[in-house]
C-alpha positions in Angstrom: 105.3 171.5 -114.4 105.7 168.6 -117.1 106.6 169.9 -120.5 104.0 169.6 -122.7 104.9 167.2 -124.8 103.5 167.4 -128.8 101.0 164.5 -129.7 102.3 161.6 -132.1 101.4 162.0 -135.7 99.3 158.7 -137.0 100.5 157.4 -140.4 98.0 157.7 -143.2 95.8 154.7 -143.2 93.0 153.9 -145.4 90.2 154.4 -142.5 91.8 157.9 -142.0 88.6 160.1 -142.3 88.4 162.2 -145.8 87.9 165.1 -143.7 89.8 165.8 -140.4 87.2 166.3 -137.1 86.6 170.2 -136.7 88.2 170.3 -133.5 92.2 169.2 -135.5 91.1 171.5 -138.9 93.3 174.6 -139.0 92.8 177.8 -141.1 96.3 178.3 -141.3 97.9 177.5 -144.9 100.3 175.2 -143.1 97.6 173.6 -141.3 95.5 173.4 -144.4 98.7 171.9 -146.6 98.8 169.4 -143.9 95.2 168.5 -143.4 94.9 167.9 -147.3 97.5 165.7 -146.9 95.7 163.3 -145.1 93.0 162.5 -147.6 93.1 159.2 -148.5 92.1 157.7 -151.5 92.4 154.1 -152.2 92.6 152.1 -155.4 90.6 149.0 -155.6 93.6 147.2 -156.5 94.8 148.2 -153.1 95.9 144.8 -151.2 95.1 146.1 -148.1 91.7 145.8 -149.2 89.8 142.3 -149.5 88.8 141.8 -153.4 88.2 138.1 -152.7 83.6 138.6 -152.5 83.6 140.8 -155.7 79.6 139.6 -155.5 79.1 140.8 -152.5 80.9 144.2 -153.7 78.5 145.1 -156.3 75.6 144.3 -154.9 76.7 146.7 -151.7 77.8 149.4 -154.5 75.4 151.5 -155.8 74.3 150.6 -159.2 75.2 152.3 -162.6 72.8 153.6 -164.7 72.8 152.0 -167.9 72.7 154.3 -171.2 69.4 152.7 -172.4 69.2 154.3 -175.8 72.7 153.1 -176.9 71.6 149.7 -175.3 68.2 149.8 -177.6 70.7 150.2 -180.6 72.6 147.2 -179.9 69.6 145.0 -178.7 67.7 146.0 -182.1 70.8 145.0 -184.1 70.9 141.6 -182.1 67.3 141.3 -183.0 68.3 140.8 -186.6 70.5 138.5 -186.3 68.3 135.5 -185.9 66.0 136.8 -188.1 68.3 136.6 -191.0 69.5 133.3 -189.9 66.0 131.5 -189.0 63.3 133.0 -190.5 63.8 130.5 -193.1 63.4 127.3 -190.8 59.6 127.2 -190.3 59.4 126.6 -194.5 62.6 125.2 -195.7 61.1 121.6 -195.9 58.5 123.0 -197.8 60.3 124.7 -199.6 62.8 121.8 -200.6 59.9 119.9 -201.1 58.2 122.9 -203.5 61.6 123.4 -205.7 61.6 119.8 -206.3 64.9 119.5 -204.7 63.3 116.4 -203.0 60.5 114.4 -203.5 59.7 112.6 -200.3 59.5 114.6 -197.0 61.5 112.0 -195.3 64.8 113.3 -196.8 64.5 116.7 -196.7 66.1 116.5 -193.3 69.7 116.4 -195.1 69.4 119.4 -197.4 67.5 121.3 -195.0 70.6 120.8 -192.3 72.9 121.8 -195.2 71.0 124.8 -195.7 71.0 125.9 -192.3 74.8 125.1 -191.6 76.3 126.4 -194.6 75.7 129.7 -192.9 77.8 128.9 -189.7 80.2 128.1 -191.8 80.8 130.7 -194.2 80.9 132.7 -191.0 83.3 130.1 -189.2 85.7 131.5 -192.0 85.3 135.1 -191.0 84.3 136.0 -187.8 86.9 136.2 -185.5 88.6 138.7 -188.3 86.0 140.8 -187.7 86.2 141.0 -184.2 89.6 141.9 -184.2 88.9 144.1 -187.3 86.4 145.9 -184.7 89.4 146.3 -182.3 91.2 148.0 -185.0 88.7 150.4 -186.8 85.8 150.3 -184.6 82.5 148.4 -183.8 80.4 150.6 -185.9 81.9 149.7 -189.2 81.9 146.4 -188.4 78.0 146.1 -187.4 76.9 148.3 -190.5 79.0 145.8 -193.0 76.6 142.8 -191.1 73.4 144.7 -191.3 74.2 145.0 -195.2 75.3 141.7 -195.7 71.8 140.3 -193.9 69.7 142.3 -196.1 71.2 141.3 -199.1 71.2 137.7 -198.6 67.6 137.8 -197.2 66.7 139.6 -200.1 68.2 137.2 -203.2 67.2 133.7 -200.9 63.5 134.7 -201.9 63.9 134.6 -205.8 66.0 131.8 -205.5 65.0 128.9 -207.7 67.3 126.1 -207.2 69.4 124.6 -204.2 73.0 125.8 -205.6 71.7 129.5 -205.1 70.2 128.7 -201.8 73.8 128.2 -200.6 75.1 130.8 -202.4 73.1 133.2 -200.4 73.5 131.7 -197.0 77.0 131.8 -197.5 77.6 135.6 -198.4 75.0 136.0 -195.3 77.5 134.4 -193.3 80.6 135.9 -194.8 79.6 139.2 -193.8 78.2 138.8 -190.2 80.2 139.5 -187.0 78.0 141.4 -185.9 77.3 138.6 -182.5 80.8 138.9 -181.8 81.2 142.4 -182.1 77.4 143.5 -179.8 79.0 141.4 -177.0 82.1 143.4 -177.1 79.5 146.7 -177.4 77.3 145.5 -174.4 80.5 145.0 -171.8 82.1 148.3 -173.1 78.3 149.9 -172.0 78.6 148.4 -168.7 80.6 147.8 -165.7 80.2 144.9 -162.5 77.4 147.0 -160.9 75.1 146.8 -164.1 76.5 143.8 -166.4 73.4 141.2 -165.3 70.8 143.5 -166.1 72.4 144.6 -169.4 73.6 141.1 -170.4 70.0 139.5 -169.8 68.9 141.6 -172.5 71.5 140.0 -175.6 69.9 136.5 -175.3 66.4 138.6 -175.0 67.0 140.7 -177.8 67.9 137.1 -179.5 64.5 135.4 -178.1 63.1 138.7 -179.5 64.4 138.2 -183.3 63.7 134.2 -182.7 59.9 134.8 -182.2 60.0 137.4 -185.3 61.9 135.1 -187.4 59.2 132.5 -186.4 56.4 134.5 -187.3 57.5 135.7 -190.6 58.7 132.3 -191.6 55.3 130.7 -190.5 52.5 133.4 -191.7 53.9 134.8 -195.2 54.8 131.8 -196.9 52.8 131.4 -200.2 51.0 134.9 -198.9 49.3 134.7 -202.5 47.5 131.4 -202.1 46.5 132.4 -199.1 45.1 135.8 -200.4 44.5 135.4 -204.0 43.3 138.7 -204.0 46.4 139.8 -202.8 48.2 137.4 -205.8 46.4 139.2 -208.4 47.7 143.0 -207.5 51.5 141.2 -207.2 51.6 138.4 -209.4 55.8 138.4 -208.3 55.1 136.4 -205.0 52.9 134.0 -207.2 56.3 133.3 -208.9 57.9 133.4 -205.5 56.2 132.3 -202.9 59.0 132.5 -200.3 60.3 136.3 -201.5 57.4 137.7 -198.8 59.1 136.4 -196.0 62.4 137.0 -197.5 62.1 140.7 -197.7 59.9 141.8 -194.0 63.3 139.8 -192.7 65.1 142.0 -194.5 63.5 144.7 -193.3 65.3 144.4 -189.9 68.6 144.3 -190.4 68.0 147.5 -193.3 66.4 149.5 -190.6 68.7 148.6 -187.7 71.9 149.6 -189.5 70.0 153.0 -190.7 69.3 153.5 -186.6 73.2 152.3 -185.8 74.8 154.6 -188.4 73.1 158.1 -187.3 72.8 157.4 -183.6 75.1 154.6 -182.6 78.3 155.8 -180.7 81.7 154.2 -180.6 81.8 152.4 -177.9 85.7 151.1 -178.6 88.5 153.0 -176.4 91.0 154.8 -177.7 94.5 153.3 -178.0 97.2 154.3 -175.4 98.8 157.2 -176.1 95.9 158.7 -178.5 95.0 161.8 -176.4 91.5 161.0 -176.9 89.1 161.1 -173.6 88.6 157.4 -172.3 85.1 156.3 -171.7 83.6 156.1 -168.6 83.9 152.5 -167.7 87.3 152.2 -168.6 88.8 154.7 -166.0 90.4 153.1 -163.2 88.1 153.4 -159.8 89.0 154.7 -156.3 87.3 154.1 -153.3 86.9 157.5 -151.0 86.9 157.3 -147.4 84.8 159.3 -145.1 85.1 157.6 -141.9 86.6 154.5 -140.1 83.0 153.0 -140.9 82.1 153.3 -144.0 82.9 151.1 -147.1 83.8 154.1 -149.5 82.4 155.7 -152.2 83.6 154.2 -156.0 83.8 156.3 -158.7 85.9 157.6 -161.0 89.3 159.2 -160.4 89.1 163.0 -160.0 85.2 162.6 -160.9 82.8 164.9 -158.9 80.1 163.8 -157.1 76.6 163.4 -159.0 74.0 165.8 -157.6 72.2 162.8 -156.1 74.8 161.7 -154.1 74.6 162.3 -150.6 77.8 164.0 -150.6 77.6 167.0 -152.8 76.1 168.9 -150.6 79.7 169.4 -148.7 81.6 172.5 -148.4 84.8 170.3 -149.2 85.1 168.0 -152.4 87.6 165.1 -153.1 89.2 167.0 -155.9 91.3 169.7 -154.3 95.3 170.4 -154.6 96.0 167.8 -152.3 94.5 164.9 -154.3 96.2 166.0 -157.4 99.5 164.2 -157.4 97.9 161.1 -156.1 95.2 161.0 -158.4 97.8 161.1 -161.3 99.9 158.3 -159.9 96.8 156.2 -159.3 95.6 157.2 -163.2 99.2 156.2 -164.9 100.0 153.3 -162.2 96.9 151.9 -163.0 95.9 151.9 -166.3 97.4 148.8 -167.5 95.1 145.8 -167.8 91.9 147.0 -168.7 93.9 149.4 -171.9 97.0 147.8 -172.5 96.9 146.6 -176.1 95.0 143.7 -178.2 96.3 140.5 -177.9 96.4 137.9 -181.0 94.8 134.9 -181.2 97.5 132.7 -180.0 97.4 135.0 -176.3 93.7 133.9 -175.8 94.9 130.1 -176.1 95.4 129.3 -172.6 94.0 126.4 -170.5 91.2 128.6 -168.4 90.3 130.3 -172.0 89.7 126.7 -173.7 87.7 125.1 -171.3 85.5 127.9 -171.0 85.5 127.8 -174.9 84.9 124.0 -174.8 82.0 124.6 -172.2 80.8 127.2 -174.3 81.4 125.2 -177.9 79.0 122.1 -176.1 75.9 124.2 -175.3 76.2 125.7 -178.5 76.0 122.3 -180.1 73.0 121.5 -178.3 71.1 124.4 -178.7 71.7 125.0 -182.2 70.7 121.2 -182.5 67.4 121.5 -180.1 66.7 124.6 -182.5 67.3 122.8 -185.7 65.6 119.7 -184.7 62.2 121.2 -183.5 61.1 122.1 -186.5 62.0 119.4 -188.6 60.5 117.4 -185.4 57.5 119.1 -185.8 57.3 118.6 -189.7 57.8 114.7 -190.0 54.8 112.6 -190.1 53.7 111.1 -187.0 54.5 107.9 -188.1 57.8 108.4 -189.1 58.4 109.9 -185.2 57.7 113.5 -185.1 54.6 115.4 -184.8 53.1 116.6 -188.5 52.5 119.9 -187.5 51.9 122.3 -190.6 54.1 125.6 -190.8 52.1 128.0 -188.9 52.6 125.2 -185.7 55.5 124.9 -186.6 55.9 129.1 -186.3 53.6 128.9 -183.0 55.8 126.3 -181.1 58.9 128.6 -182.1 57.4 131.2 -180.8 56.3 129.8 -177.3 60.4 128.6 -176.7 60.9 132.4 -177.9 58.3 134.0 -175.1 59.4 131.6 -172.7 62.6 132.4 -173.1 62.0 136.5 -172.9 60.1 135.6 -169.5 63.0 133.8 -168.2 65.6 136.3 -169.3 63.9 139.4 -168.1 62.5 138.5 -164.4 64.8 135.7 -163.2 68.4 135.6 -164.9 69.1 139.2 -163.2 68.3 138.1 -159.6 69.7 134.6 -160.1 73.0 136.1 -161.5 73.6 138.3 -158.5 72.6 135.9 -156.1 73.9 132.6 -157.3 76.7 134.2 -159.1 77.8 133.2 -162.8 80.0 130.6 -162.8 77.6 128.7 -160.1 74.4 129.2 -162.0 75.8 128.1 -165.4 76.6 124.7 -164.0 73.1 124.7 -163.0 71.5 125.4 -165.8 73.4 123.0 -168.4 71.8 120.3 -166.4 68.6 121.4 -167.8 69.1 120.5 -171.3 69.2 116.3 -170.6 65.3 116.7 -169.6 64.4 119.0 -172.4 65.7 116.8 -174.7 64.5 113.7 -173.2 60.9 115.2 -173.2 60.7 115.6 -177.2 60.3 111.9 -178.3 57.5 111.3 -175.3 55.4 113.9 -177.6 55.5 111.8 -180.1 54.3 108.8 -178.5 51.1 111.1 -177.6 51.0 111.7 -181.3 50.5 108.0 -182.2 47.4 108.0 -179.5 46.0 111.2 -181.1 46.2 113.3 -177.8 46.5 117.0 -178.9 46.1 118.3 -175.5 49.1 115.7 -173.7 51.5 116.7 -176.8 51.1 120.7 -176.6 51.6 119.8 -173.2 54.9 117.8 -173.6 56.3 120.2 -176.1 55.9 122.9 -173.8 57.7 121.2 -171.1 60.5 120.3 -173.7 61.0 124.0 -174.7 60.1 125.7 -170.9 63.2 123.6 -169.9 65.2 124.7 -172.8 64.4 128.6 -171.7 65.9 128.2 -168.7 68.6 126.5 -169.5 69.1 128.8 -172.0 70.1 131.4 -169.2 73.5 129.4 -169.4 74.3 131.3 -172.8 74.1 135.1 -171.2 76.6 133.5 -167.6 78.3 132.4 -170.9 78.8 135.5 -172.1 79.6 136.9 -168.8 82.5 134.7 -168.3 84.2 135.0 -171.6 84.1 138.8 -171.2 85.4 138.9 -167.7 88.5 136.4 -169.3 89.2 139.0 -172.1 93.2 139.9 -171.6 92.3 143.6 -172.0 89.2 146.2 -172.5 91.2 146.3 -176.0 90.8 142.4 -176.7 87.1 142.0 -175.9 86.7 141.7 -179.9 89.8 139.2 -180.4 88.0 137.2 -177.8 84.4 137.6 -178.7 85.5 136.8 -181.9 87.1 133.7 -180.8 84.1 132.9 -178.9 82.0 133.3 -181.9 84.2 131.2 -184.2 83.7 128.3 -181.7 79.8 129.0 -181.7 79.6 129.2 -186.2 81.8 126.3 -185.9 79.0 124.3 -183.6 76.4 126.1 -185.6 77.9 124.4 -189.0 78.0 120.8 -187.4 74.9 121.0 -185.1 71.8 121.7 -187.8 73.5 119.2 -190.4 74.7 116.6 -187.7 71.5 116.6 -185.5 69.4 116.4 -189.1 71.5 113.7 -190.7 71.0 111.4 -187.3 67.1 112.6 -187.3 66.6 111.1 -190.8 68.8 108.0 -189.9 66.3 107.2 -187.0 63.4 107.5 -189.0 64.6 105.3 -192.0 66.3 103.2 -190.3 64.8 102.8 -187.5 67.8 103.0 -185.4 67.3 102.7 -181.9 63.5 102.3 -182.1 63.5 105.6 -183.9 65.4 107.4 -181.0 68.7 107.6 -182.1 68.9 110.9 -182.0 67.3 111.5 -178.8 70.2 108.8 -176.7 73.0 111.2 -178.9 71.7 114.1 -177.9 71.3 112.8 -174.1 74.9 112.0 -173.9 75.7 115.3 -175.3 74.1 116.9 -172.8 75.8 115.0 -170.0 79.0 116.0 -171.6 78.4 119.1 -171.4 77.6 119.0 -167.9 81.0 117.1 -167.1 82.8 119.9 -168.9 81.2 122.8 -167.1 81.4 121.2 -163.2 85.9 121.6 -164.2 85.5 125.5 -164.9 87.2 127.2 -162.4 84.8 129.5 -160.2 85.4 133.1 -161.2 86.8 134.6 -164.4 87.1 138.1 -163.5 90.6 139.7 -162.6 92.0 139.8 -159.5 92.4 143.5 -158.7 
């Protein structure tokens, strides 16, 4: 007879079941030494692995529930921010015009601009400090100094009197506020690939959100007391200041949002290497387990048990026995080096991918802090003079339709468009959208000059439904620069960076777009459309710039 000869032993191999067949399990501790041995966990840095449809992964991976109450904190603090900023756009011409700052409404286009940029540029000065501030002693601090700082200045623009403290108060509103920078740090900390459409649709919602607010405050308690004498004679103060209503319900936000943040809010910033301190969840690297030669794996969390929903808790045997220990601790030290290594400075951030995504990023900023600067002054001119003479509470209502637009668009369609199209694809889609939008404004005011109500509601509804969805390009936006961060530990150096670039755009847009507005309408540059052609070409720019980004920002694992 043939001896029998011993069957060969098959290297390890990543579609090695988890758990040997029954007939090849032993209950010998030899057997069971050697059986553990074969369980096979592989990193998702793994090359064997193909990391090249990272799409395609996450919608195949089950997806992560987000922690909605920390992302209701963060979305209510976003709220305020465009509340402090533009609740004061719907009257500021007025208001100009009531302070005797001017005395035709031609020219308050100027000091209206300067009013509105002054803010971008006091924060221009100081917000990529606090983003890296936040990388040093934590978001929290940060967002309750710009919840402070909102309040404060909300508060003293309504008693102000004369246009010298009118910037004084924008500017220590801007000084103080990182808080943009800082909540888009917060949000990709709360979330991970599986999740980050769902969760980043809800930053430019939560700004829709504070636009419509800041849009109906602005529009409806302006001179509350002429409106109401009544009302005037029991608080004789917002006789003497007719703008102080508006001032303080806009305050109200940011006062109650930091109260919320400071008792509830958690730290979303990890600890620094080496601190001892437990890492949150979406920072710890991921393995994929292996079951058999046909499934995809299982990711989670190295060492991390199965949820009681999982299909797989139910097993006798776990992924977290003896055998798995010493590889889970390689994989934990051998792999924790990008996502916590530590904050880069700002000179790091300054490479070529980083700046044209910044550039990109910079142009759509420009135009829609310009679209949004120029609609209501649009709206305000006479209809002679090329814009629509709409009073403020029109002016408040066609705010508020790009604002509900823009929630409808954000909540129903940017999530499925994201994970279908994918980001980088669907932003160069959507920048084309801002050419029409703009190009649709001036028509209205041809309907103006016939006295067709109906056709210009119409055509201003196109203009800003085209703007909404374009305005998906801001949240692939904010995608993109997240996935480029360095580090986990440089998403404030870079969101601060990113915000720099949109307070710098936010300084030159509102004062730029204004100045050119009120050259078209007294000079009568371009047939009045001056603005309109700039704007245009702008546009097509920006889409120039955004066709050369490169297709995918996240990290090649």
């Amino acid at each position: 007879m043939a001896p029998k000869t011993k069957p060969k032993t098959e290297p390890p191999s990543e579609t090695q079941p988890l758990l040997p067949p029954e007939e090849h399990r032993s209950t010998s501790p030899s057997s069971s030494s050697s059986s553990s041995s074969t369980l096979i966990r592989t990193n998702l840095s793994s090359p064997s692995r193909p990391t090249n449809n990272k799409d395609a992964k996450a919608n195949s991976s089950p997806t992560t529930p987000l922690p909605k109450f920390q992302l209701l904190i963060a979305c209510f603090v976003r709220v305020t921010e465009p509340i402090a900023f533009m609740s004061c756009f719907p009257y500021i011409n007025q208001m100009l015009l009531d302070l005797g700052i001017v005395d035709d409404p031609k020219k308050t286009g100027f000091y209206a601009g300067l009013i509105e940029s002054i803010f971008a540029v006091a924060e221009l000065l100081t917000v990529f400090h606090w983003g890296t501030a936040s990388d040093r002693w934590g978001r929290k601090p940060v967002l309750l100094i710009g919840c402070g700082g909102a309040a404060l200045s909300s508060i003293l623009f309504g008693f102000s009197t004369t246009f010298p403290m009118m910037i004084v108060t924008r500017v220590i509103n801007g000084l103080a506020n990182g808080n943009v920078a800082v909540l888009k740090s917060v949000i990709a900390e709360l979330c991970d690939e599986t999740n980050q459409s769902r969760a980043f649709s809800f930053f430019p919602l939560s700004m829709a959100i504070g636009t419509i607010l800041a849009s109906t405050i602005g529009g409806y308690f302006p001179h509350i007391a002429r409106r109401f004498p009544s009302f005037g004679e029991h608080f004789p103060i917002f006789e003497s200041y007719p703008y102080l209503l508006p001032c303080l319900i806009a305050a109200f936000f940011p006062i109650s949002s930091g109260i919320l943040a400071f008792f509830f809010m958690k730290e979303t910033l990890p600890p620094a290497a080496g601190s001892g301190a437990t890492k949150p969840h979406h920072h710890t690297p991921k393995t994929i387990v292996h079951y058999s030669s046909t499934d995809d794996g299982d990711t989670r969390e190295a060492g991390q048990d199965f949820p009681h929903s999982h299909p797989r808790s139910s097993d006798t045997t776990t992924a977290t026995g003896d055998g798995l220990a010493h590889i889970e601790d390689n994989n934990v030290n051998n792999e924790d080096d990008d996502d916590d290594g530590p904050a880069v400075g700002f000179r790091d951030l300054l490479t070529p991918e980083i700046n044209a995504l910044m550039l990109s990023f910079g142009l759509i900023q420009l135009q829609g802090i310009s679209f949004f600067g120029l609609l209501p002054l649009f709206c305000f001119t006479p209809v002679a003079a090329g814009g629509l003479g709409f009073d403020e509470a029109n002016i408040g209502k066609a705010m508020s339709i790009r604002g509900i637009s823009t929630i409808v668009v954000q909540l129903f369609a940017f999530p499925w468009l994201q994970r279908t199209v994918g980001t980088v694809r669907l932003y160069k889609m959507l920048v084309v959208l801002f050419v029409p939008a703009f190009m649709a404004l001036p028509l209205t005011n041809v309907f103006a000059r016939r006295d067709e109500p109906v056709a210009v509601w119409l055509g201003l509804c196109l203009s800003l439904g085209l703007y909404a969805v374009g305005n998906m390009a801001f949240a692939c936006n904010l995608i993109m620069v997240n996935d480029a961060a360095p580090n986990r530990r440089s998403l404030g150096a870079i969101n601060g960076w990113s915000q720099a670039v949109s307070s710098m755009m936010r300084a030159i847009g509102p004062a730029t777009a204004s100045t050119l507005f009120a050259l078209s309408v007294d000079r009568h540059a371009l047939g009045g459309n001056l603005i309109w052609v700039v704007q245009v070409v702008l546009s097509l720019i920006s889409v120039g710039v955004a066709m050369i980004l490169k297709s995918d920002y996240r990290k090649k694992k």
